[in-house]
MARSELUM-32060 format. One record per residue (C-alpha): residue number from 1; chain; x negated, y negated, z; residue in one letter. Coordinates in pm, whole numbers, plus 50000, padded with zeros to 5 digits. Layout:
[NUM 'A' [X Y Z] 'A']
...
This chain:
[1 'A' [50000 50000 50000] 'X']
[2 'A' [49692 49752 50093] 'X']
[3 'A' [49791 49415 50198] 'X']
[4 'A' [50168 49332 50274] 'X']
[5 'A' [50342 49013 50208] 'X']
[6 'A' [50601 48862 50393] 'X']
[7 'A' [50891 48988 50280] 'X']
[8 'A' [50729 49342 50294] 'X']
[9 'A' [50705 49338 50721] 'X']
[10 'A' [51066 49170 50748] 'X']
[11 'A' [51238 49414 50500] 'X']
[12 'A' [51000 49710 50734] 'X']
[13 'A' [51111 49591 51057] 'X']
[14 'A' [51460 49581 51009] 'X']
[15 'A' [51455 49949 50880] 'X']
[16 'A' [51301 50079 51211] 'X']
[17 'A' [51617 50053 51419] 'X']
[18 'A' [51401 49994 51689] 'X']
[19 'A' [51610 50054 52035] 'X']
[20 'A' [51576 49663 52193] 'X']
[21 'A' [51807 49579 52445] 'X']
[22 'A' [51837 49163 52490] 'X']
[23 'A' [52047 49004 52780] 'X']
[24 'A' [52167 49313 52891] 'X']
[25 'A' [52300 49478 52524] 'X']
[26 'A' [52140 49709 52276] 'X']
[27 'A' [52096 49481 51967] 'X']
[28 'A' [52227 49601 51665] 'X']
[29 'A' [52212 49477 51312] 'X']
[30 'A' [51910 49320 51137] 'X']
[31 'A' [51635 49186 51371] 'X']
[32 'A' [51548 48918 51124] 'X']
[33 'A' [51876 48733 51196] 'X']
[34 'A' [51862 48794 51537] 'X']
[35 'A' [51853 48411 51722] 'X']
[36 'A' [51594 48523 51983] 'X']
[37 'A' [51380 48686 51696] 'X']
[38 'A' [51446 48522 51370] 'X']
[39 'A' [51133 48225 51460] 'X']
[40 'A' [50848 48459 51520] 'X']
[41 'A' [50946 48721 51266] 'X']
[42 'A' [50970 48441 50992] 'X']
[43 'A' [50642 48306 51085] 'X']
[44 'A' [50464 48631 51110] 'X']
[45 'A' [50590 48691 50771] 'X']
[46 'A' [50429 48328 50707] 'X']
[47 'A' [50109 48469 50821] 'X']
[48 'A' [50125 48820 50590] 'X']
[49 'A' [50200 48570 50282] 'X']
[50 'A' [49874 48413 50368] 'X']
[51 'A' [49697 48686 50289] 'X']
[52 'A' [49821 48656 49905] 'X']
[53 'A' [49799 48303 49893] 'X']
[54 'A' [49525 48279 49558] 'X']
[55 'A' [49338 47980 49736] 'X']
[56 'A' [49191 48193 50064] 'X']
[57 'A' [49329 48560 49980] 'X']
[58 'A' [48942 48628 49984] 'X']
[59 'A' [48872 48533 50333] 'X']
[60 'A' [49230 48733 50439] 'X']
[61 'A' [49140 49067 50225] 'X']
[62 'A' [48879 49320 50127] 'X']
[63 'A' [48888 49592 49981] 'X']
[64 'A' [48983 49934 50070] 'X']
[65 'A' [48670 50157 50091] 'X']
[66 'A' [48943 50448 50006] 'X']
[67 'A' [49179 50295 49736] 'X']
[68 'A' [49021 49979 49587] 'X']
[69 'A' [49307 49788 49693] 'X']
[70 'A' [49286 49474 49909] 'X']
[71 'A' [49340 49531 50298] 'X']
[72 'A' [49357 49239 50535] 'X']
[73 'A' [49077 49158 50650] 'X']
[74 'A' [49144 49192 51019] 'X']
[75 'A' [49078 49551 51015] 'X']
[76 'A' [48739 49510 50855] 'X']
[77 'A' [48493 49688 51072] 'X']
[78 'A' [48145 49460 51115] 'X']
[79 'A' [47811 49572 50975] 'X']
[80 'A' [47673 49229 50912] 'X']
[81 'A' [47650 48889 51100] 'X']
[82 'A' [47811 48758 50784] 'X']
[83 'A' [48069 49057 50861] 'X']
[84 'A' [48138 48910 51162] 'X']
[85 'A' [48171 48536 51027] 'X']
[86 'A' [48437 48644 50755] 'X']
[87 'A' [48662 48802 51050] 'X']
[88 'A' [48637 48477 51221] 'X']
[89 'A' [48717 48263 50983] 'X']
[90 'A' [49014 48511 50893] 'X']
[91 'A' [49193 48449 51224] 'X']
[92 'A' [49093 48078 51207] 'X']
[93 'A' [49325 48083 50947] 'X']
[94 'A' [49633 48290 51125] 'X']
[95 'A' [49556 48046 51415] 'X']
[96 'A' [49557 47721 51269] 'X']
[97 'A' [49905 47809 51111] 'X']
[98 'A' [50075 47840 51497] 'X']
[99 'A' [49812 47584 51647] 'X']
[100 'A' [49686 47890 51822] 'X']
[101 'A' [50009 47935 52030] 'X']
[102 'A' [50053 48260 51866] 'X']
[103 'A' [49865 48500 52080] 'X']
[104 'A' [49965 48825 51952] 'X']
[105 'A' [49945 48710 51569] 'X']
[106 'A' [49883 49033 51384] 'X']
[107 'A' [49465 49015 51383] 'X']
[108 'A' [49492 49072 51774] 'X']
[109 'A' [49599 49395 51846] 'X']
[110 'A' [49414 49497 51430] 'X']
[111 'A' [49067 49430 51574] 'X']
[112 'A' [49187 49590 51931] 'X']
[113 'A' [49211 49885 51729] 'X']
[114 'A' [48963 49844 51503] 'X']
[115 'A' [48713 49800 51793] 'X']
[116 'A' [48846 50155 51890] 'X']
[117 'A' [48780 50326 51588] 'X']
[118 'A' [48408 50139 51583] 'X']
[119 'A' [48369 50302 51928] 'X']
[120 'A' [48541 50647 51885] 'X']
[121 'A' [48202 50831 51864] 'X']
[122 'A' [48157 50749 52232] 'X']
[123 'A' [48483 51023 52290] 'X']
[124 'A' [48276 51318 52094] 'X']
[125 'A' [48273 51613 52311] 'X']
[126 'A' [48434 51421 52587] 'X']
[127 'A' [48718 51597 52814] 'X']
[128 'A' [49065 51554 52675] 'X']
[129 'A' [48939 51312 52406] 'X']
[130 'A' [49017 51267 52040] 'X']
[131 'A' [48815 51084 51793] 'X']
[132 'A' [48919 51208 51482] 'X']
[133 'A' [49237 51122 51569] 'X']
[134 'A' [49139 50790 51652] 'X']
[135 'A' [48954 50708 51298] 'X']
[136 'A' [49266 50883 51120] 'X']
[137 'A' [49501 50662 51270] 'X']
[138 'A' [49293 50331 51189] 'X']
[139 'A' [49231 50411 50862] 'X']
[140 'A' [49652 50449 50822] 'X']
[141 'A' [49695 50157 50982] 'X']
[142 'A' [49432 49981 50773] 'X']
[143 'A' [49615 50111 50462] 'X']
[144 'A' [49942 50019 50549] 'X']
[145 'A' [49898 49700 50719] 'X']
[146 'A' [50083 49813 51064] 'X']
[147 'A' [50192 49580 51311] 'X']
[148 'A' [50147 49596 51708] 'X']
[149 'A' [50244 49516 51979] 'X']
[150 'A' [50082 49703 52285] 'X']
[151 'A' [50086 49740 52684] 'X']
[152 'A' [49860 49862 52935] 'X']
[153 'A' [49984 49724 53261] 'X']
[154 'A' [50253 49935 53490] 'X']
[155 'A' [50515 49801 53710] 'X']
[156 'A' [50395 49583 54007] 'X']
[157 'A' [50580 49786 54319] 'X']
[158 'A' [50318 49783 54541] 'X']
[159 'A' [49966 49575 54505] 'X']
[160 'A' [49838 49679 54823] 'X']
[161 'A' [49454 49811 54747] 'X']
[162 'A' [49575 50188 54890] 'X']
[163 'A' [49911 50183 54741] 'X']
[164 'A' [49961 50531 54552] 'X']
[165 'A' [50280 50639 54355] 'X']
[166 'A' [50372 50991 54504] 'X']
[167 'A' [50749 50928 54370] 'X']
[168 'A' [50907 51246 54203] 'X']
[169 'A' [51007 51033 53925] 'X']
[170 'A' [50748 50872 53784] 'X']
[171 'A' [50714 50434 53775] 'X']
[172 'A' [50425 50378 53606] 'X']
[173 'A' [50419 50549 53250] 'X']
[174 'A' [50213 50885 53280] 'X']
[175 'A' [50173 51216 53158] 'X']
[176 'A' [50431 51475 53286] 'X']
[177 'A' [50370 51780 53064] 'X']
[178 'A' [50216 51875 52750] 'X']
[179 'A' [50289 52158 52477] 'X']
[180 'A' [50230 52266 52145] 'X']
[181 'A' [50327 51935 52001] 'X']
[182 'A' [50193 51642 52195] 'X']
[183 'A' [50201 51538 52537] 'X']
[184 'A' [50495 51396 52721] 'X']
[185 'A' [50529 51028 52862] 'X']
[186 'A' [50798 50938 53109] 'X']
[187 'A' [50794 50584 53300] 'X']
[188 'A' [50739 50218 53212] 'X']
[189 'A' [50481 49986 53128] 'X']
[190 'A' [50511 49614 53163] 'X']
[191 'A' [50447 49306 52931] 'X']
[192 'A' [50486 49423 52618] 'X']
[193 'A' [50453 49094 52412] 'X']
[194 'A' [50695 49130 52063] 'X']
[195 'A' [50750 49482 52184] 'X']
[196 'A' [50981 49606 51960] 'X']
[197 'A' [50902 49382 51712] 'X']
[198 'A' [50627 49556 51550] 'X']
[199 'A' [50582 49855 51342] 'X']
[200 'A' [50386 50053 51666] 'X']
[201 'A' [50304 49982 52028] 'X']
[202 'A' [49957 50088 52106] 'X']
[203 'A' [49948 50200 52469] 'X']
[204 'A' [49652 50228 52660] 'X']
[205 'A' [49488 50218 53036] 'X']
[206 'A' [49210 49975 53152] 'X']
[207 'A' [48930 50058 53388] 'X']
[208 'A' [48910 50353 53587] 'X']
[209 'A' [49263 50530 53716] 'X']
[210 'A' [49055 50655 54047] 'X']
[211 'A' [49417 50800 54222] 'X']
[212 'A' [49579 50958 53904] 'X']
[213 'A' [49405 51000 53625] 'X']
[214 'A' [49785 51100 53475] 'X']
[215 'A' [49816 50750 53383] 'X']
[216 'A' [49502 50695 53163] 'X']
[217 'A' [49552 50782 52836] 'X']
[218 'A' [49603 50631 52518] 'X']
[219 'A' [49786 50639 52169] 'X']
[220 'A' [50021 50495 51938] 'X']
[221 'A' [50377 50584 51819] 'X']
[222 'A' [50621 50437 51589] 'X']
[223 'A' [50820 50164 51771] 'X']
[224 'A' [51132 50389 51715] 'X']
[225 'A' [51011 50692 51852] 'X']
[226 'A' [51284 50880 52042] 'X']
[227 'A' [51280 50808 52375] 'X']
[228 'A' [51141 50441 52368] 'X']
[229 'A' [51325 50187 52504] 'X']
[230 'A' [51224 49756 52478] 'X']
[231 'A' [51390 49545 52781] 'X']
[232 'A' [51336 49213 52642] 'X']
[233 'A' [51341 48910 52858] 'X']
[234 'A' [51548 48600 52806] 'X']
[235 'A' [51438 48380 52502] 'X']
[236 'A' [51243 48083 52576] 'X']
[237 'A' [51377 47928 52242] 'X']
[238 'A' [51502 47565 52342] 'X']
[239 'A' [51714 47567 52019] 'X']
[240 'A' [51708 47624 51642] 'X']
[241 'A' [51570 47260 51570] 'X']
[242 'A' [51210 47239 51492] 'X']
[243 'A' [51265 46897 51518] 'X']
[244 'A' [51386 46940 51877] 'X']
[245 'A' [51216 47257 51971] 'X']
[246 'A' [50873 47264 51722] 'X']
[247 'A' [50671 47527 51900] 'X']
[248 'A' [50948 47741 52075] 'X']
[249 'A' [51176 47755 51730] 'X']
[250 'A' [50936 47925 51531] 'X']
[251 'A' [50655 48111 51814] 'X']
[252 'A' [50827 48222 52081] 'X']
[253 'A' [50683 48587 52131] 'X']
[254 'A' [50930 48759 52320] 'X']
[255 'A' [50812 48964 52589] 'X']
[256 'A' [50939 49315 52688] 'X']
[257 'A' [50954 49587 52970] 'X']
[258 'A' [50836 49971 52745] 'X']
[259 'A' [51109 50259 52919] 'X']
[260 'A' [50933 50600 52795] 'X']
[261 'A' [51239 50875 52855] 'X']
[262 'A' [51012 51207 52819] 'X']
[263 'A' [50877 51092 52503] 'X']
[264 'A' [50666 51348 52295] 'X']
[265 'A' [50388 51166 52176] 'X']
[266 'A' [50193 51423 51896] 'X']
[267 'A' [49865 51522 51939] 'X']
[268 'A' [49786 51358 51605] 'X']
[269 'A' [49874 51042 51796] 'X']
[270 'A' [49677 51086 52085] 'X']
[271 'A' [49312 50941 52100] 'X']
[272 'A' [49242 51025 52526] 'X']
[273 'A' [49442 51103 52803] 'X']
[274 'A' [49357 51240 53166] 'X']
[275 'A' [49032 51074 53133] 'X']
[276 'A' [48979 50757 53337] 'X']
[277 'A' [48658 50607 53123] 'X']
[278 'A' [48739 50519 52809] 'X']
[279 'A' [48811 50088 52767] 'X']
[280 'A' [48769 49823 52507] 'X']
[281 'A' [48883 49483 52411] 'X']
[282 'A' [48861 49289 52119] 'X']
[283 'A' [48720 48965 52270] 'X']
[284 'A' [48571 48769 51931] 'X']
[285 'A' [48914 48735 51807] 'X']
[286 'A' [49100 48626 52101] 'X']
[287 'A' [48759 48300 52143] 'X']
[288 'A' [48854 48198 51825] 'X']
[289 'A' [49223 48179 51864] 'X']
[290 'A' [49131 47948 52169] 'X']
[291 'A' [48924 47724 52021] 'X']
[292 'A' [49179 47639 51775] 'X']
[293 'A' [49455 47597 52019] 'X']
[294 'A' [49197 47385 52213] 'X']
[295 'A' [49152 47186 51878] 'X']
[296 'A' [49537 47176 51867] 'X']
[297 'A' [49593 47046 52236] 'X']
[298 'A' [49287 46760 52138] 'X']
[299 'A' [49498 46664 51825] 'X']
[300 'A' [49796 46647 52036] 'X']
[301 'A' [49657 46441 52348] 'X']
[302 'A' [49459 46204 52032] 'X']
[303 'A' [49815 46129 51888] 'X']
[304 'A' [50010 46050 52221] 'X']
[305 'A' [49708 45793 52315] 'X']
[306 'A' [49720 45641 51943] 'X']
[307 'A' [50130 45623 51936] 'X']
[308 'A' [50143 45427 52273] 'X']
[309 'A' [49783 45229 52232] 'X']
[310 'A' [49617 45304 52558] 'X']
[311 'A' [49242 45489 52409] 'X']
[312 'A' [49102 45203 52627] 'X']
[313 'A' [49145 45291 52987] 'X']
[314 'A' [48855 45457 53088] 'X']
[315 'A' [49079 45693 53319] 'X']
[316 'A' [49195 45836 52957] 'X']
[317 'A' [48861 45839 52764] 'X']
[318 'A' [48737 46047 53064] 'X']
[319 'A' [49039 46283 53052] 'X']
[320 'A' [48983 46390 52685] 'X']
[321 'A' [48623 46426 52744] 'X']
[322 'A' [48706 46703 52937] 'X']
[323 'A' [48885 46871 52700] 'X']
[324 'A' [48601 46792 52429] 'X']
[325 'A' [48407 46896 52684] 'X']
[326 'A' [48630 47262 52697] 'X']
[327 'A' [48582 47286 52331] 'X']
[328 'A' [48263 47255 52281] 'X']
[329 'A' [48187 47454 52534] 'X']
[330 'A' [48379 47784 52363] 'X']
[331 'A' [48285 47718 52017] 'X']
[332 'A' [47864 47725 52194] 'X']
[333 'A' [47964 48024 52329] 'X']
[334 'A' [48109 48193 52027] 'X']
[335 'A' [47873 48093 51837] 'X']
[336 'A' [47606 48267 52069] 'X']
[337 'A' [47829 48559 52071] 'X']
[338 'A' [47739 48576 51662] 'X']
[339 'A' [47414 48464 51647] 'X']
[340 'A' [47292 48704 51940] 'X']
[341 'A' [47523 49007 51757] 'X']
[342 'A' [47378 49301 51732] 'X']
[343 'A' [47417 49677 51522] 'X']
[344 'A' [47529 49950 51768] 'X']
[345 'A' [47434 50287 51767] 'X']
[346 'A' [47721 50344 51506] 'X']
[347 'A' [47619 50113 51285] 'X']
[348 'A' [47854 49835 51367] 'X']
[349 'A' [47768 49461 51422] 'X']
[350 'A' [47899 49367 51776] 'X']
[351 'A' [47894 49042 51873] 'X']
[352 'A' [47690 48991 52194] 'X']
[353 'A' [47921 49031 52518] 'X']
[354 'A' [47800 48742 52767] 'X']
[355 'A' [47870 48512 52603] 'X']
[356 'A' [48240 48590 52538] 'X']
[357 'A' [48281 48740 52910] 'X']
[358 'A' [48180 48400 53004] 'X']
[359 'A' [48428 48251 52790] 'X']
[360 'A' [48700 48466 52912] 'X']
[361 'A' [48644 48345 53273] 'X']
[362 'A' [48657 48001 53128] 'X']
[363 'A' [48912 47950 52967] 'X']
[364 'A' [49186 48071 53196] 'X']
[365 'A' [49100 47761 53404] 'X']
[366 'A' [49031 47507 53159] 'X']
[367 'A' [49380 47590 52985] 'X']
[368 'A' [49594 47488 53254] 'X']
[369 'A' [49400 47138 53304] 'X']
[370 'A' [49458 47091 52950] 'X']
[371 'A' [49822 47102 52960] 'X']
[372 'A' [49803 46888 53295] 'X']
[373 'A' [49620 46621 53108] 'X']
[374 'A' [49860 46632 52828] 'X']
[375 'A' [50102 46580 53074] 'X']
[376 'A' [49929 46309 53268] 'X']
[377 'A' [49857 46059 52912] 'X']
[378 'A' [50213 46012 52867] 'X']
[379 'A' [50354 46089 53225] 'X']
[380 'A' [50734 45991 53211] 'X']
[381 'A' [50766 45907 52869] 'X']
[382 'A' [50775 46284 52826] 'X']
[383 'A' [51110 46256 53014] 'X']
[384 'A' [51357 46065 52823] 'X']
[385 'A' [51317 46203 52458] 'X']
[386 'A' [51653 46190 52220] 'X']
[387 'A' [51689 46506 51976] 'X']
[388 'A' [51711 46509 51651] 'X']
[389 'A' [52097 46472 51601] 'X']
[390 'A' [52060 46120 51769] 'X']
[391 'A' [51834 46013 51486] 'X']
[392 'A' [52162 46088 51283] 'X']
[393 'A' [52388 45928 51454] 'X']
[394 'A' [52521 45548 51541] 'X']
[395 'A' [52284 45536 51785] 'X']
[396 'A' [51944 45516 51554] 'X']
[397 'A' [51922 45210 51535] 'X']
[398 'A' [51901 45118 51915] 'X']
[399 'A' [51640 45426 51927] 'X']
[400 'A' [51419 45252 51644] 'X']
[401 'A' [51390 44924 51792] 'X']
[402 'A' [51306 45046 52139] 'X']
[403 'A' [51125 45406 52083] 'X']
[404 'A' [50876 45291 51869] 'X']
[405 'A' [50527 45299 51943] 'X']
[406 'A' [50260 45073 51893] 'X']
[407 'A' [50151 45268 51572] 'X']
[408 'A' [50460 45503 51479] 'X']
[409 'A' [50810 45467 51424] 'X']
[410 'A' [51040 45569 51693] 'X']
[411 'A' [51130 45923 51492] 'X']
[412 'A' [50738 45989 51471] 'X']
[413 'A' [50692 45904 51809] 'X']
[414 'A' [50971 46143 51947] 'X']
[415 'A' [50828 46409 51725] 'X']
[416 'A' [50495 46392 51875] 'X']
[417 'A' [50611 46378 52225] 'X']
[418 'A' [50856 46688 52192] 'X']
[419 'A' [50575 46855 52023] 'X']
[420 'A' [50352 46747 52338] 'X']
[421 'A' [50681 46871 52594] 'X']
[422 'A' [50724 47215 52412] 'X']
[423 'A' [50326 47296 52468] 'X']
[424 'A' [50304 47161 52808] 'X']
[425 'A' [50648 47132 53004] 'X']
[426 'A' [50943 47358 52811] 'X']
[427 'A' [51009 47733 52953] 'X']
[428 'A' [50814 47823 52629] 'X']
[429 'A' [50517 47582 52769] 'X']
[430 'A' [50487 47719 53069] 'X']
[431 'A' [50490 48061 52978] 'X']
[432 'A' [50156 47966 52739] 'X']
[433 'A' [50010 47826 53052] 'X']
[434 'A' [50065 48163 53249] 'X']
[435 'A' [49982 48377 52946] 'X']
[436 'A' [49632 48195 52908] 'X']
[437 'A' [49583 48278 53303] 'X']
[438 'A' [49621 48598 53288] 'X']
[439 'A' [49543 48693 52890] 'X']
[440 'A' [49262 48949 52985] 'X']
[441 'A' [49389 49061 53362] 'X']
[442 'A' [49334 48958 53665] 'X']
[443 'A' [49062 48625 53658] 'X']
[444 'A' [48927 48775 54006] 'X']
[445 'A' [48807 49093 53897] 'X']
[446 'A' [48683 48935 53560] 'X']
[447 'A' [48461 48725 53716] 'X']
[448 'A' [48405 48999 53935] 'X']
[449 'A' [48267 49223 53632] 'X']
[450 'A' [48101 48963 53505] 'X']
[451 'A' [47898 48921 53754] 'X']
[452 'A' [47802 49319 53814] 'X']
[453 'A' [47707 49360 53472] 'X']
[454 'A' [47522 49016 53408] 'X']
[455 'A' [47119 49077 53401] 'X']
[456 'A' [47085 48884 53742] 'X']
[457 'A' [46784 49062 53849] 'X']
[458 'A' [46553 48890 53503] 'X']
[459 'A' [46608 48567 53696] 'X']
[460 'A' [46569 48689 54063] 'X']
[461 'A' [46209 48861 53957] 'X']
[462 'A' [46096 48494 53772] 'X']
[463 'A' [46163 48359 54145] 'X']
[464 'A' [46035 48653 54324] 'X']
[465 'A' [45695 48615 54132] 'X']
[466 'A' [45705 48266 54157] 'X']
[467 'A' [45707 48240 54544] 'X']
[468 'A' [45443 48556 54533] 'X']
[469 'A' [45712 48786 54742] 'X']
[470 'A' [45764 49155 54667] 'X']
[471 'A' [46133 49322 54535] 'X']
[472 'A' [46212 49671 54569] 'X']
């Protein structure tokens, strides 16, 4: 198939009769008309037309090493630094078309799995492990251009540190039997983002499952796999306006709870499971996504401070230095990441990890005092904003003599500042702000790995020699 288009993953999804329950009903009908879906599944199909748009179709596709056709590029597995600068400027591209809001735009969760398949000689001859499987499956998925959506965290009952789940039916997804035909999965997982909005869901454990190794496993299934189940959440959709609504309209990426009722998952399918080791993530994408929605918050905070005329209070200058500041900071560090990358024993190019651990315990903290900042430049004129059905009505001409701003007309102005609210303050804001908290876990223990695995001891020797002192 190679490459799909737009109208190729809408006419796919609604054909899956995935089973998605929204505000308490199973949803029936097509998905692609659905109010709560229709935004994000029309700009994902944006995104898949991208990749035959003649002007960069060569920096979204190469081509298939099995059919000659083109393949989108986010599946490319690296084997040169200039391998690695073509996948990056592919998801600049998906990113700049959402501002970067879109975190799960299709390159995610491709280059999650790609980075599997580049690691799935590390499973060979491993316990319960399956890398054939593994470099099967990405090689369909690479042919076919498959969506994701994916989920690795279980139901928060009980966060105590010696909490174990000893219930006779289980909470947390896990295996609870296995025959001739694949293993069976019974439980939930949490946080599915789009889930059941996507061709598969990709589940998977992180870190080590020290009390019940039942629950580490991993594979992928077609969304409507018997047995699957997607709770959805309520929207965070403000309305259909763009005008009104210009983020939330068109990215909201509905979030879901993944029910598995004793569902047989084929060994074909499965690439681990009982096996507590095996982890990866696909951190040069998700660095790149960031700096662009860092570039996008900058453009945003530059227009509110031209519209009202206040660039000269140094209390604002030294406000967006901080996030130039933020920016710069990410795109040093990614492009460290590159210029440090190295080949693995495989034969891949892999970007060096520092560097982008770092920036994962950055930007989870930055992110936040971005949107504050935002928030701060234009304090309570974010308030009283008119929508767009008040620019068509008798009352447009009192809003364009006292709305306007010192360099925009009272429509632009309003359009910049609900763009500003919808980032920032909206349901849909807010949710970006937790999302970018907690993209990659828990911001404790990655700082906490980051600092176990960091070569400390290089610097604590230059010291050590320096004051003449002997380390064991």
């Amino acid at each position: 198939m190679g490459a799909i288009n737009g109208k190729d993953f809408i006419n796919r999804l609604n054909r899956l009769n995935n089973e998605i329950w929204y505000d308490g009903e199973k949803f029936e009908g097509l998905l692609s008309e659905h109010p709560a879906f229709k935004g994000l599944i029309h700009s994902k199909a944006a995104l898949y037309d991208l990749q035959h748009d003649p002007k960069i179709k060569d920096e979204m596709t190469f081509i298939s090493p099995l059919t000659g056709e083109a393949i989108g590029l986010s599946y490319l597995q690296p084997k040169t630094k200039e391998d690695l600068i073509r996948r990056r400027k592919m998801s600049e591209h998906w990113a700049r078309y959402s501002g970067g809001v879109m975190g799960r735009s299709p390159d995610y969760l491709n280059t999650v799995l790609m980075s599997f398949a580049s690691s799935a000689p590390y499973l060979k001859n491993k316990e319960n492990c399956f890398p054939d499987n593994l470099q099967t499956f990405y090689e369909f998925a690479r042919e076919n251009d498959l969506s994701f959506t994916h989920t690795f965290i279980s139901p928060q009952v009980n966060r105590s540190q010696i909490y174990m789940e000893n219930s006779d039916e289980p909470i947390a997804a896990r295996v609870v039997a296995e025959n001739e035909e694949g293993i069976i999965i019974k439980g939930a997982r949490l946080l599915a983002t789009q889930g059941g909005l996507t061709d598969e869901v990709l589940v998977f454990s992180v870190g080590k499952f020290l009390f019940n190794e039942k629950e580490a496993f991993a594979f992928s299934i077609p969304s409507n796999t018997k047995g699957v189940k997607f709770i959805c959440r309520d929207t965070f959709i403000g309305g259909q306006s763009s005008f009104d609504h210009p983020l939330s309209s068109r990215f909201d990426e509905i979030d879901s709870i993944i029910v598995f009722e004793n569902v047989l998952v084929p060994w074909d399918r499965v690439f681990y499971y009982n096996n507590g080791e095996v982890a990866d993530f696909a951190k040069h994408q998700v660095l790149t996504r960031q700096i662009v929605k860092t570039e996008f918050v900058l453009g945003i905070a530059e227009l509110l401070i031209e519209t009202i005329n206040i660039s000269g209070y140094q209390h604002i200058q030294e406000k967006m230095s901080e996030i130039i500041i933020g920016l710069e900071t990410m795109k040093a560090l990614l492009e460290k990441s590159e210029n440090n990358a190295k080949v693995d024993e495989w034969g891949y190019m892999r970007p060096e990890i520092f560097p982008l651990q770092v920036a994962g315990n950055i930007f989870p903290k930055i992110y936040p005092r971005f949107s504050e900042i935002v928030q701060l430049i234009r304090a309570s004129g974010m308030i009283t904003l008119p929508t767009e059905k008040a620019f068509h009505s008798t009352s447009r001409n009192d809003l364009d003599s006292y709305l306007k701003g010192a360099t925009k007309t009272a429509e632009e102005r309003v359009k910049i500042f609900r763009l500003a609210w919808d980032l920032t303050m909206s349901s849909f804001g807010t949710r970006q702000t937790q999302y970018e908290r907690y993209f990659f876990g828990d911001p404790i223990r990655l700082a906490s790995d980051l600092y176990k695995k960091y070569p400390k001891n290089e610097y604590a020797k230059v010291v050590s020699n320096f004051l003449n002192l002997t380390r064991e």
